[in-house]
BALOBA-1460 file (C-alpha; in Angstrom, 3 decimals):
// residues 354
<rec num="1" residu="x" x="0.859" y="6.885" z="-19.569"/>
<rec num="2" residu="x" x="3.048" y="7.930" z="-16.595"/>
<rec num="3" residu="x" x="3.336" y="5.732" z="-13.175"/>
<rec num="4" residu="x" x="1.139" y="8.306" z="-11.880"/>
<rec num="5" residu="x" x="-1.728" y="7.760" z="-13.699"/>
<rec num="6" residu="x" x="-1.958" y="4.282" z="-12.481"/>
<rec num="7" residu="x" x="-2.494" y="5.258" z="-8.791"/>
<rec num="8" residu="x" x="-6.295" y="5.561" z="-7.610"/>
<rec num="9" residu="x" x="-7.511" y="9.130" z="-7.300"/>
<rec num="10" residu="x" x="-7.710" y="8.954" z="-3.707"/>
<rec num="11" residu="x" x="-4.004" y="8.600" z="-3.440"/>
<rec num="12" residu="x" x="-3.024" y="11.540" z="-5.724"/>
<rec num="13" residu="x" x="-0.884" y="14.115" z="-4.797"/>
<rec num="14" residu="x" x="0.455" y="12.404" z="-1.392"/>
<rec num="15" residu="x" x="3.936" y="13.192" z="-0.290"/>
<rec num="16" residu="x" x="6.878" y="11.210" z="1.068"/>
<rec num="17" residu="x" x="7.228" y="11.350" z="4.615"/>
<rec num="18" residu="x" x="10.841" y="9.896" z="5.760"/>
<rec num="19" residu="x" x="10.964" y="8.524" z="9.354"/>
<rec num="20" residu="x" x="13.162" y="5.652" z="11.348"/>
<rec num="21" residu="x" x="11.809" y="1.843" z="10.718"/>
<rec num="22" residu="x" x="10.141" y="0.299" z="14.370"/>
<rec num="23" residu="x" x="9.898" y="-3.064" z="14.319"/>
<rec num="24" residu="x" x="5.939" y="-3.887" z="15.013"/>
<rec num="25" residu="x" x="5.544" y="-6.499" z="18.032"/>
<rec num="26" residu="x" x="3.745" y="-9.801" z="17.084"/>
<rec num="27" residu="x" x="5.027" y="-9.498" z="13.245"/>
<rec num="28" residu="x" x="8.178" y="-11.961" z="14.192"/>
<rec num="29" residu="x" x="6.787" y="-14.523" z="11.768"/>
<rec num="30" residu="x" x="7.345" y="-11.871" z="9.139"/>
<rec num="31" residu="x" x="11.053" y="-11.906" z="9.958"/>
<rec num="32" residu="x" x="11.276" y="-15.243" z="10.074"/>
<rec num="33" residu="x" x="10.288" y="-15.362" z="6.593"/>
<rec num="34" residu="x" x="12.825" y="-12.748" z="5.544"/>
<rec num="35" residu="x" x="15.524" y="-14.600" z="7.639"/>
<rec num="36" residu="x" x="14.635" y="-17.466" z="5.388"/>
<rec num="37" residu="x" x="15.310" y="-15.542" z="1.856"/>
<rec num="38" residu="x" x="18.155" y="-14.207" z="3.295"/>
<rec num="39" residu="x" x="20.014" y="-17.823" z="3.972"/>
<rec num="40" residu="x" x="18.522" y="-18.374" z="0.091"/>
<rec num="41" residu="x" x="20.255" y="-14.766" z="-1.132"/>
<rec num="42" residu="x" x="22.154" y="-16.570" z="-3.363"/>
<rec num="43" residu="x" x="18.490" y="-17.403" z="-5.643"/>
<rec num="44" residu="x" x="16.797" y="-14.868" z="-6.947"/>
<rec num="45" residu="x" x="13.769" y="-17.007" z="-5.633"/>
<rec num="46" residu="x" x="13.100" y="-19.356" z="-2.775"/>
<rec num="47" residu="x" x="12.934" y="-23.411" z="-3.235"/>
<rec num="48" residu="x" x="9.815" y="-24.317" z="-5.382"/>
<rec num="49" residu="x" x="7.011" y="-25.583" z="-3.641"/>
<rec num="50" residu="x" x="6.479" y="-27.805" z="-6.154"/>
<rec num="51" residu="x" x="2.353" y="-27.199" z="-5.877"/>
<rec num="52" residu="x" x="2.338" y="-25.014" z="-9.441"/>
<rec num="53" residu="x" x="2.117" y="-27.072" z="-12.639"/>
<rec num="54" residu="x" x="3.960" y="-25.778" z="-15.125"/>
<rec num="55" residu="x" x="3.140" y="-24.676" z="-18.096"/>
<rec num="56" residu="x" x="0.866" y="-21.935" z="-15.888"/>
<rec num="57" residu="x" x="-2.273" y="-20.318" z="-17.758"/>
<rec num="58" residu="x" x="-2.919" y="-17.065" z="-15.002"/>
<rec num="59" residu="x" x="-5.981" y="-15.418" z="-15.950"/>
<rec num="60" residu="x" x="-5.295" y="-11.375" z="-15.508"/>
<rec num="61" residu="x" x="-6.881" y="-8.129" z="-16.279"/>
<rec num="62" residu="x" x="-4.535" y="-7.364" z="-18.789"/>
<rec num="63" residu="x" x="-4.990" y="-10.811" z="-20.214"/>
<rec num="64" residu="x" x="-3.705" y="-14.525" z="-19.947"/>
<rec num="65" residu="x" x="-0.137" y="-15.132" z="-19.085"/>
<rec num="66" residu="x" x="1.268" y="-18.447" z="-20.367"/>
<rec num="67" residu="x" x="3.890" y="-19.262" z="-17.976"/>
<rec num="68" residu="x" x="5.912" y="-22.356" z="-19.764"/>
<rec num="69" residu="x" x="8.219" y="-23.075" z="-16.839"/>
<rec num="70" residu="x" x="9.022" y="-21.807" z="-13.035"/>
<rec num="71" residu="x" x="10.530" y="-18.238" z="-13.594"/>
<rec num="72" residu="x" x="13.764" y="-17.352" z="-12.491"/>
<rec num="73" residu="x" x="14.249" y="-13.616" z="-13.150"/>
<rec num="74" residu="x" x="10.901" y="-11.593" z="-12.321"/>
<rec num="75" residu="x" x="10.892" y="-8.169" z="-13.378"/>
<rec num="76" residu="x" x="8.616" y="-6.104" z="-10.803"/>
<rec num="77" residu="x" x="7.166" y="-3.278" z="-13.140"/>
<rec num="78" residu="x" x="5.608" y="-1.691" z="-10.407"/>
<rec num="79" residu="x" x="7.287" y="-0.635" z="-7.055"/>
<rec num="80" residu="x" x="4.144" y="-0.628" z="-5.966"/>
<rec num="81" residu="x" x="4.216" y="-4.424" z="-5.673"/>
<rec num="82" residu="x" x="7.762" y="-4.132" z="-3.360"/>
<rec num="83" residu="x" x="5.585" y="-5.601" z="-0.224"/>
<rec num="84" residu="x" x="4.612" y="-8.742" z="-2.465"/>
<rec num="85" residu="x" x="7.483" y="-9.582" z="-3.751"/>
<rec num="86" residu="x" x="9.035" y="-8.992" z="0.145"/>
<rec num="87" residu="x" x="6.839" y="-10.804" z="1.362"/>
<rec num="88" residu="x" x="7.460" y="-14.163" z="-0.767"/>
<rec num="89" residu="x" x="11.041" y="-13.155" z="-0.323"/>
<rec num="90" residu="x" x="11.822" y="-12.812" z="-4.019"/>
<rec num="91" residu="x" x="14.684" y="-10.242" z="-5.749"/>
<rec num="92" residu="x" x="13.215" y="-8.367" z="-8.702"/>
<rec num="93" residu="x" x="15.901" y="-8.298" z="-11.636"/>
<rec num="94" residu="x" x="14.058" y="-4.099" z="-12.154"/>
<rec num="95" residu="x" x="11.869" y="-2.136" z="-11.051"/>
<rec num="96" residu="x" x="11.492" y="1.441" z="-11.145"/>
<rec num="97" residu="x" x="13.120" y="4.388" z="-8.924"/>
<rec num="98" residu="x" x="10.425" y="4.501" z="-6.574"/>
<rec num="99" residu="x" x="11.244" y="1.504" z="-4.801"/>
<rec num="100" residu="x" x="13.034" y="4.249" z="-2.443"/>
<rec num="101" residu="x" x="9.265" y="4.997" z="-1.329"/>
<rec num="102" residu="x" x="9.628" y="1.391" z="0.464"/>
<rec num="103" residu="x" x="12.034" y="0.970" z="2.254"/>
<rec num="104" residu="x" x="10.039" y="-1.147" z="5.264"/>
<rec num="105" residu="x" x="9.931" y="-3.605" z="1.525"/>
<rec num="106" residu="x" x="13.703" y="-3.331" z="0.142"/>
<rec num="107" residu="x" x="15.122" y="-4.074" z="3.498"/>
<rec num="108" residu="x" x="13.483" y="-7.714" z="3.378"/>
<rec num="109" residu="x" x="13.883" y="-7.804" z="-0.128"/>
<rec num="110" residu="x" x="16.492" y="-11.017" z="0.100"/>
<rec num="111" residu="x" x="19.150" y="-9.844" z="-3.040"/>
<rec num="112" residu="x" x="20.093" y="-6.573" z="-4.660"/>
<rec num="113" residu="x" x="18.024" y="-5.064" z="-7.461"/>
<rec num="114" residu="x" x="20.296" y="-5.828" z="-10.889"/>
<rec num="115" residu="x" x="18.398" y="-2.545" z="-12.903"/>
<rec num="116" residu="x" x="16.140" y="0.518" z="-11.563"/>
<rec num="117" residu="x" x="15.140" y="2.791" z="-14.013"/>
<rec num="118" residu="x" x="13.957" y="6.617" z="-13.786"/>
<rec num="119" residu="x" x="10.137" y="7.047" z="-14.141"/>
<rec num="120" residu="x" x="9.087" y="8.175" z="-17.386"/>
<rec num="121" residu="x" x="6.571" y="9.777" z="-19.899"/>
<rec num="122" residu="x" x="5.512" y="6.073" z="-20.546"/>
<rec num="123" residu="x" x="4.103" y="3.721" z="-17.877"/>
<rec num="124" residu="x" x="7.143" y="1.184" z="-18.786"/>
<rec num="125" residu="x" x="10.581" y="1.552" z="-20.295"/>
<rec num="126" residu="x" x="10.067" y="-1.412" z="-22.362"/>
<rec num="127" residu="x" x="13.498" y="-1.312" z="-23.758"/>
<rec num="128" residu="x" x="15.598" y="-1.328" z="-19.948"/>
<rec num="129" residu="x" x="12.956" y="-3.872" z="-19.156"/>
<rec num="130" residu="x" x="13.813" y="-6.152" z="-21.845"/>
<rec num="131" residu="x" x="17.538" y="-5.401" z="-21.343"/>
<rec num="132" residu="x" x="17.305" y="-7.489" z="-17.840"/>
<rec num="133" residu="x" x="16.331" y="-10.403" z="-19.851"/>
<rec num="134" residu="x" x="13.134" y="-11.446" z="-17.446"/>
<rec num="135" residu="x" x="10.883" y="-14.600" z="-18.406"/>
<rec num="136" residu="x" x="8.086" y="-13.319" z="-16.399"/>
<rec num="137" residu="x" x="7.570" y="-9.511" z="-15.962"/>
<rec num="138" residu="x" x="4.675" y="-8.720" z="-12.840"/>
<rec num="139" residu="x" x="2.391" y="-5.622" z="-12.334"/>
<rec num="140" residu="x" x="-0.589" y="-6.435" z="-10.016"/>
<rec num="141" residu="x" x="-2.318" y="-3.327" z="-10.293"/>
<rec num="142" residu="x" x="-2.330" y="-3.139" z="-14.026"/>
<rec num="143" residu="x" x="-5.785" y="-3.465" z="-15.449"/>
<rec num="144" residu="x" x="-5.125" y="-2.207" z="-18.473"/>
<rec num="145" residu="x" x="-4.001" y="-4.608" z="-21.783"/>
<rec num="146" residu="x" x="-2.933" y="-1.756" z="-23.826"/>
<rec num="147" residu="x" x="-0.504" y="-0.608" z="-21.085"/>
<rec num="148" residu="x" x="1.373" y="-3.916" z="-21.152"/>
<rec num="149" residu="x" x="1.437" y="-5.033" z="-24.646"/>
<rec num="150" residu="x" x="4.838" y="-3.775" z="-25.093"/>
<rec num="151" residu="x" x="6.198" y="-5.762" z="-22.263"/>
<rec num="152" residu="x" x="3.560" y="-8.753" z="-23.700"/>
<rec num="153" residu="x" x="6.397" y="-8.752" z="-26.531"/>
<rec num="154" residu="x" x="9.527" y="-9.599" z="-24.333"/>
<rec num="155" residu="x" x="7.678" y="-11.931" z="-21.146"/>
<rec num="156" residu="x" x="4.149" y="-12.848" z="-19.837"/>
<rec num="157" residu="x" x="3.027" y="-10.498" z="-18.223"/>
<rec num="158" residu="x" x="1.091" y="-10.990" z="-14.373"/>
<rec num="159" residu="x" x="-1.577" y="-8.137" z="-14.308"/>
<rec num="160" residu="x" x="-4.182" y="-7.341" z="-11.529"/>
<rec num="161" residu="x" x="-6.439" y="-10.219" z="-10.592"/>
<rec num="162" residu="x" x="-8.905" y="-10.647" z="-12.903"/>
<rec num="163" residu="x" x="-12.900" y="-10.312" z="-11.977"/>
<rec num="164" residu="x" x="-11.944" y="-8.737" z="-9.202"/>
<rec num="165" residu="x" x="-12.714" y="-4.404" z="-9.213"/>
<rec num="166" residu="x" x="-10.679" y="-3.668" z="-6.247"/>
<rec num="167" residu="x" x="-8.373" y="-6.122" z="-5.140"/>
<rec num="168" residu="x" x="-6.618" y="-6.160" z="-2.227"/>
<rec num="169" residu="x" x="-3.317" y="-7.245" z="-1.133"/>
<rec num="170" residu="x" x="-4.049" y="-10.421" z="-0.804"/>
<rec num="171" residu="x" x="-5.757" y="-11.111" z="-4.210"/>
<rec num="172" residu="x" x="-2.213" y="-9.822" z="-5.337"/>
<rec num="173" residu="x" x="-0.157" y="-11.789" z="-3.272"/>
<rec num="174" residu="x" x="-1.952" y="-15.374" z="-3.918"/>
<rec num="175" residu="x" x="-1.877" y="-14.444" z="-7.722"/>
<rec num="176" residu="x" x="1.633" y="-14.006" z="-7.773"/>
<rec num="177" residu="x" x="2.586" y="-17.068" z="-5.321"/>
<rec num="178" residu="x" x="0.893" y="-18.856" z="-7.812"/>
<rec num="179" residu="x" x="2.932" y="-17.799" z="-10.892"/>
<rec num="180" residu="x" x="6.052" y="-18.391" z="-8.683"/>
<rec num="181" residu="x" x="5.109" y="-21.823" z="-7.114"/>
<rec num="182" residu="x" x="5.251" y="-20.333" z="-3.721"/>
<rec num="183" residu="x" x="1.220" y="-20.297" z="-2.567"/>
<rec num="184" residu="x" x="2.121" y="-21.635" z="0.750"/>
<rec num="185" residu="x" x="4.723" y="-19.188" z="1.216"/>
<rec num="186" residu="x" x="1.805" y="-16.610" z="0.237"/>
<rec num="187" residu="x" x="-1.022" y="-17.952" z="2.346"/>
<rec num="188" residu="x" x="1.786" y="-18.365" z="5.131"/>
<rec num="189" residu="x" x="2.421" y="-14.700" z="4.780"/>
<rec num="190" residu="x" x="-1.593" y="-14.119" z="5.087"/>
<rec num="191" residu="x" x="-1.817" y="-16.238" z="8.308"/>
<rec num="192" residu="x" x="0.912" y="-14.072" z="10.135"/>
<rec num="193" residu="x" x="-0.156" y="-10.824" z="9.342"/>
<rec num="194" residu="x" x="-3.899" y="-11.797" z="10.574"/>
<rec num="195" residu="x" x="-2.740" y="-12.930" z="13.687"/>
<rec num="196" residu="x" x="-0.704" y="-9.565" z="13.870"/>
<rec num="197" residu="x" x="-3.673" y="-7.566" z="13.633"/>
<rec num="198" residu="x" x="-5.487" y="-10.131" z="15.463"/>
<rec num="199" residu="x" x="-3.297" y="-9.394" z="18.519"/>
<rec num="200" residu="x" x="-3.593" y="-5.233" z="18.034"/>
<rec num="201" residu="x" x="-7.492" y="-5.899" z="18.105"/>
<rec num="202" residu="x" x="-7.376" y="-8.256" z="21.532"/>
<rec num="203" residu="x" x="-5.073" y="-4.984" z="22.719"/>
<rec num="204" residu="x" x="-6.937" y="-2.245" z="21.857"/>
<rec num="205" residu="x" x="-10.837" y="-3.448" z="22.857"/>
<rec num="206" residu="x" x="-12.449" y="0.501" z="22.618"/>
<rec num="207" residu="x" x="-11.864" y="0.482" z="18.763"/>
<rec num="208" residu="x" x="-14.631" y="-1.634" z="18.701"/>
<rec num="209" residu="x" x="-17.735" y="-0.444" z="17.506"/>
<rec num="210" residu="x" x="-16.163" y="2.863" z="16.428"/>
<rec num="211" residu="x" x="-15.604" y="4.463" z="13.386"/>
<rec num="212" residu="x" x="-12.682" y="6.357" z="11.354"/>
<rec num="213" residu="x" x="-12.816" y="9.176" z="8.726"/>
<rec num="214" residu="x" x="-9.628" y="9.502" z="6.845"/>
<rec num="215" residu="x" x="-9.601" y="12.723" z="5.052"/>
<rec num="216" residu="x" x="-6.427" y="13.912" z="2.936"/>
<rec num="217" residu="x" x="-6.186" y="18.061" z="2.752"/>
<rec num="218" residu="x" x="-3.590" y="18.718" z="-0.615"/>
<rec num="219" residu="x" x="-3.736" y="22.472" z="-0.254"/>
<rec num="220" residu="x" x="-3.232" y="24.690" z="-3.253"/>
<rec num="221" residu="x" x="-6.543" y="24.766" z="-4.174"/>
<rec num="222" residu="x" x="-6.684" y="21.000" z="-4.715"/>
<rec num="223" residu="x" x="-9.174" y="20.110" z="-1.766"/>
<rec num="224" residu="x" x="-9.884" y="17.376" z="0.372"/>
<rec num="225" residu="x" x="-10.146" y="13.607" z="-0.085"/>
<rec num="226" residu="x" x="-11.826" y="10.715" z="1.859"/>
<rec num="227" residu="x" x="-9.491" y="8.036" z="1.483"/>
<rec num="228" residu="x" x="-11.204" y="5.108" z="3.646"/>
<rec num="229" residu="x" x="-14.289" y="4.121" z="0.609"/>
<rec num="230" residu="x" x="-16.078" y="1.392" z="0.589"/>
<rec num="231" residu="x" x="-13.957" y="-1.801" z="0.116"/>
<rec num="232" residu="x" x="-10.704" y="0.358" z="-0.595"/>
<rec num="233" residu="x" x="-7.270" y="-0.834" z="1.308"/>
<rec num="234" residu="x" x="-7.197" y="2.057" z="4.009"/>
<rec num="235" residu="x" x="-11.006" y="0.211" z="5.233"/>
<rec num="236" residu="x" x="-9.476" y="-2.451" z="5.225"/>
<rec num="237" residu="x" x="-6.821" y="-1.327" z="7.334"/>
<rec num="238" residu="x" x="-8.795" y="0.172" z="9.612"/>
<rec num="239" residu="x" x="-10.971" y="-2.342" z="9.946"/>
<rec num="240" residu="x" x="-8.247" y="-4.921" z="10.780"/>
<rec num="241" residu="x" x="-6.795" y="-2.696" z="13.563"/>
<rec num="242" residu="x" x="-10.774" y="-3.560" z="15.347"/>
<rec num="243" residu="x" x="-12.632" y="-0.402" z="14.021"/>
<rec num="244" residu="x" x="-16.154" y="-0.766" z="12.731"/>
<rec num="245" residu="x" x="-16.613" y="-0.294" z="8.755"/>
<rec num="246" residu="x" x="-17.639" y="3.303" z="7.760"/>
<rec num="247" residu="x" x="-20.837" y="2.294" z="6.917"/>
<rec num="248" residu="x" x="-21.603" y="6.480" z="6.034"/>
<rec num="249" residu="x" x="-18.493" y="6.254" z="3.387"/>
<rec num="250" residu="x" x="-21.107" y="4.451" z="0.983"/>
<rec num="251" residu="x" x="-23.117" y="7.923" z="0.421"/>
<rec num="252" residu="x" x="-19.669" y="9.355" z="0.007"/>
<rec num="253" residu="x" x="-17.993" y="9.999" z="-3.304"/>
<rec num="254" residu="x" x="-16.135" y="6.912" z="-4.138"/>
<rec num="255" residu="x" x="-13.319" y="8.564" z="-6.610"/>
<rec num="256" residu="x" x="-12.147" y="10.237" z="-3.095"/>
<rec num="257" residu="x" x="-13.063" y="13.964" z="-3.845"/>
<rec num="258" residu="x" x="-14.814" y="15.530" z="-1.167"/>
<rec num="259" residu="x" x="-16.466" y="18.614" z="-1.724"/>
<rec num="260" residu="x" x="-16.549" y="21.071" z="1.324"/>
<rec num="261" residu="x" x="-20.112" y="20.796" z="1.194"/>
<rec num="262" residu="x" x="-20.162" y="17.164" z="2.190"/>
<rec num="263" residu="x" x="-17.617" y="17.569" z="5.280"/>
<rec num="264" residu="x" x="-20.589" y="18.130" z="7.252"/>
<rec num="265" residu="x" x="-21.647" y="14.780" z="6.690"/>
<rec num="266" residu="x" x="-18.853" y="13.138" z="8.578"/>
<rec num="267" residu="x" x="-20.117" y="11.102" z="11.216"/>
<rec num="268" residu="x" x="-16.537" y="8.932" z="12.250"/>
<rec num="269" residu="x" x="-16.195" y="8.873" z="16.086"/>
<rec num="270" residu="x" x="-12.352" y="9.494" z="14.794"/>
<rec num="271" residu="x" x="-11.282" y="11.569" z="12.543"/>
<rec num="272" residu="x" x="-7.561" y="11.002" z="10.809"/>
<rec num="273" residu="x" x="-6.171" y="14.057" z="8.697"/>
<rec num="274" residu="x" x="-2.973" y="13.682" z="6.716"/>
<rec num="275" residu="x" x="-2.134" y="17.398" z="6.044"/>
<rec num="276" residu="x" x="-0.110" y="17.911" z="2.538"/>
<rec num="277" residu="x" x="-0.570" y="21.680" z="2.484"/>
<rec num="278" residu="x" x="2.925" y="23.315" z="1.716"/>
<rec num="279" residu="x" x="0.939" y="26.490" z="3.526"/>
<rec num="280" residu="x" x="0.483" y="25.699" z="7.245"/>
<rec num="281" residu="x" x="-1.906" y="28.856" z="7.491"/>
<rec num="282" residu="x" x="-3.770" y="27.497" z="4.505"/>
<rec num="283" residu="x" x="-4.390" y="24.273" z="6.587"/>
<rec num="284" residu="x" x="-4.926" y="26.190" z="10.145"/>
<rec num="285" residu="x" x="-8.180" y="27.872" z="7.912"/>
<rec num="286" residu="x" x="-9.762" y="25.058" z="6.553"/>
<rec num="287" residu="x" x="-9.405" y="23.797" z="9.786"/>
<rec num="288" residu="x" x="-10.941" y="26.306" z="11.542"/>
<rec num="289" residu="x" x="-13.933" y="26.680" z="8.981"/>
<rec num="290" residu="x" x="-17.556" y="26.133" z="10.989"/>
<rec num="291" residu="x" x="-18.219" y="23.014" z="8.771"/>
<rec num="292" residu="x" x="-15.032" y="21.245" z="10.220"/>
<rec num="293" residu="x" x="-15.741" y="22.204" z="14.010"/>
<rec num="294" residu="x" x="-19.234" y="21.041" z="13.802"/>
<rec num="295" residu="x" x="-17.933" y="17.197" z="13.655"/>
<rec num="296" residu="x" x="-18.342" y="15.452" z="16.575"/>
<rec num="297" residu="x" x="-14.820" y="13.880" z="16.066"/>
<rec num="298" residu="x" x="-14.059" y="17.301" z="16.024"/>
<rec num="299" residu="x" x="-15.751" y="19.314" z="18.879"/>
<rec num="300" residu="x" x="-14.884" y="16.076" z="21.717"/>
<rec num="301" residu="x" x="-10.840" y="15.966" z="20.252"/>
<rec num="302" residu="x" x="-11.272" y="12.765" z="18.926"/>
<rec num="303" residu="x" x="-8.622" y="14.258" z="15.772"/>
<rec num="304" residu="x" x="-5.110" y="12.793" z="14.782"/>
<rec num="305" residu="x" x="-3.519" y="15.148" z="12.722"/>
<rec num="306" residu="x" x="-0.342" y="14.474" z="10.928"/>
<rec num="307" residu="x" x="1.562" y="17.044" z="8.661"/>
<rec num="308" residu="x" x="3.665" y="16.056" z="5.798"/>
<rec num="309" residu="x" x="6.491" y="18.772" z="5.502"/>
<rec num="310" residu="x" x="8.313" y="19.317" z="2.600"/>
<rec num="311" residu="x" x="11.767" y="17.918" z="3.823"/>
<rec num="312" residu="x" x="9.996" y="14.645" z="3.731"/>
<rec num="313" residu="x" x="9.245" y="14.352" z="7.371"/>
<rec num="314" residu="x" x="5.676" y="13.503" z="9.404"/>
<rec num="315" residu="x" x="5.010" y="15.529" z="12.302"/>
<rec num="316" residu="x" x="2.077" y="14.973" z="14.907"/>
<rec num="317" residu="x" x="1.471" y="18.012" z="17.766"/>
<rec num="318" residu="x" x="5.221" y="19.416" z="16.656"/>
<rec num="319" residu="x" x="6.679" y="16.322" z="17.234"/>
<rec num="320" residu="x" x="8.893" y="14.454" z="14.307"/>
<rec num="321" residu="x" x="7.442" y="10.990" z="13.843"/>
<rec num="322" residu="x" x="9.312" y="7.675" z="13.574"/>
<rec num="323" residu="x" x="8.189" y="6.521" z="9.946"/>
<rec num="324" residu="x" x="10.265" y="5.826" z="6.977"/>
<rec num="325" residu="x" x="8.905" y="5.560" z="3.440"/>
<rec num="326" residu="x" x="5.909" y="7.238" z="1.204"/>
<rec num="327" residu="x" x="2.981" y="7.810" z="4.285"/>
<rec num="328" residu="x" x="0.383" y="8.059" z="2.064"/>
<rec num="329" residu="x" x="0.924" y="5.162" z="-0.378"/>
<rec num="330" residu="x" x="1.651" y="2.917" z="2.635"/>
<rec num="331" residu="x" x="-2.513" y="3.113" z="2.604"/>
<rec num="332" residu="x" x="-2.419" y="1.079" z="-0.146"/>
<rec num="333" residu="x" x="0.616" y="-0.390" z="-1.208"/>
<rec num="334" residu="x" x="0.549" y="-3.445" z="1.402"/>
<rec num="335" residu="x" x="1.022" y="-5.273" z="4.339"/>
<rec num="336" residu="x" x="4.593" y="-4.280" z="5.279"/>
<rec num="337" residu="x" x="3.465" y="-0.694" z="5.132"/>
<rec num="338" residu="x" x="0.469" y="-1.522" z="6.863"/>
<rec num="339" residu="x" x="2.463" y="-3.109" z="10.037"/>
<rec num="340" residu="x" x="4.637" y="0.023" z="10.104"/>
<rec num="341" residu="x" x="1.224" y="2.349" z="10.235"/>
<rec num="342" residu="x" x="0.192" y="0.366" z="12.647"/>
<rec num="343" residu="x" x="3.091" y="1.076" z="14.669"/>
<rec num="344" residu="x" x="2.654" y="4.840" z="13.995"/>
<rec num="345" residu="x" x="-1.214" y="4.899" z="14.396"/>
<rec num="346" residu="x" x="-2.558" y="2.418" z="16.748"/>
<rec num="347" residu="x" x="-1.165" y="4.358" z="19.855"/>
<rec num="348" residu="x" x="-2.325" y="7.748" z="18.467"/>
<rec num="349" residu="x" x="-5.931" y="6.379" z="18.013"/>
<rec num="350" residu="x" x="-6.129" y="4.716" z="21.671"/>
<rec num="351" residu="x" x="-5.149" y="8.200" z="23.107"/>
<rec num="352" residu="x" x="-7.839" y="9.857" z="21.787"/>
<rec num="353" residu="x" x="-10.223" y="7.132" z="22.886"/>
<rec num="354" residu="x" x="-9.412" y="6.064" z="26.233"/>
């Protein structure tokens, strides 16, 4: 099983914008963690906490990792965790190519990756993983045992959260503070980032009560998806910058394919369209068609478009956008990418409100 395959199918197919890094105001107690694993650049880890007992039983989804002692080389199987690991200030020993998708993550990642390997026909290159000699390898979106019994064979292995069918960030992030002795570090990281958002909500008072669609168009025949479903990370998103849950995305298919029948049903007061058509006049017609112009988000130009071009850029109203990094897997992938959508998107959706 490729990388690929592990993503949800409302994040297929996105592309990679590239744009400049803005720092987000009211996220300085993010950099004060990073200015902390930086003076501790010399560890692969920060201090233990010394709140984890050791040997660690973690209960996963791909099974129970036995952790005998605190782990000192922590192979991150998954870019997708880069934010995580960031955000506890930690140096993976490997990880996979498409840490480049991150960069908001690698710069506050404290040390310098030892291995990165290519992606692959198989979801792990179990061999180049044992070759960086980890004792604990982490993937917290793996949910699978039979994807992870090879690496099962060279370290315990830190899968998704178990009992939980969705988790979020932060079901990732306490998991893996707890595997590395560094919970307060984690819930630390949780406090700032609420009070972040909690400060973009006390800014922006008319996102309250409203409601976002987020709709994906691929292009090439591949359709449309609705990327903000019930209890996914893009609601969750929204909802932290002060929006109102989508309470219509429960009748809405929940694997995010949207057929054009069921456009009609959009009832978001704003609608956000990430445009990944390599055919601009193929996206100019869909958006055009009756069923699109009938939304009320629509017909009062309450509609944030942004194209993803295929020299990696985001555009908005012809205008190259400041944003670094994969757009759409920023969605998802966690709170670092979150404060730098924030930074792109906040001022976009007051505009079109006020």
């Amino acid at each position: 099983m490729n990388v690929s395959t592990r993503m949800s199918a409302a994040l297929r197919g996105v592309a990679v914008a590239s744009i400049t890094v803005i720092a987000l105001a009211g996220c300085s107690g993010n950099s004060d963690l990073a200015a902390e694993s930086t003076a501790a650049a010399d560890s692969l880890l920060p201090a233990p906490e010394g709140k984890t007992e050791y040997p660690l039983t973690v209960d996963t989804a791909t099974g129970p990792a036995v952790i005998e002692e605190r782990p000192e080389r922590v192979v991150m199987a998954s870019s997708w965790d880069a934010d995580l690991f960031a955000a506890l200030g930690v140096t993976p020993v490997g990880t996979d190519e498409q840490i480049d998708f991150y960069p908001w993550a690698v710069e506050k990642i404290p040390g310098e990756i030892e291995t990165v390997w290519p992606i692959g026909d198989t979801a792990y290159p179990a061999e180049q993983v044992a070759n960086t000699t980890p004792d604990l390898v982490v993937d917290t979106l793996a949910a699978d045992p039979v994807d992870t019994e090879q690496l099962a064979d060279i370290a315990p292995v830190v899968g998704a959260p178990a009992g939980i069918e969705a988790p979020l960030w932060e079901d990732r992030l306490r998991l893996l503070g707890e595997a590395l002795d560094l919970s307060d570090r984690a819930e630390q990281f949780i406090d700032e980032y609420s009070t972040t958002f909690e400060n973009i909500r006390a800014e922006h008072p008319e996102f309250e009560g409203k409601t976002v669609d987020y709709l994906v168009y691929w292009g090439g025949g591949s359709g449309t998806g609705f990327m903000n479903t019930v209890d996914s990370e893009p609601e969750a998103l929204l909802t932290s910058f002060g929006f109102a849950e989508n309470t219509n995305a429960a009748v809405l298919p929940q694997d995010g394919e949207l057929s054009d029948e069921l456009l009609g049903s959009l009832t978001g007061d704003v609608l956000v369209i990430s445009n990944q058509a390599a055919d601009q006049a193929e996206f100019d017609a869909w958006y055009s068609s009756p069923l699109l112009q009938r939304l009320p988000s629509v017909q009062e130009d309450r509609t944030v478009v942004l194209n993803l071009a295929a020299d990696n850029t985001v555009t908005y109203n012809g205008e190259r956008q400041d944003f670094t990094g994969h757009f759409g897997r920023a969605w998802s992938v966690g709170p670092l990418a979150h404060e730098e959508l924030a930074d792109l998107l906040v001022p976009k959706l007051s505009a079109v409100l006020t």
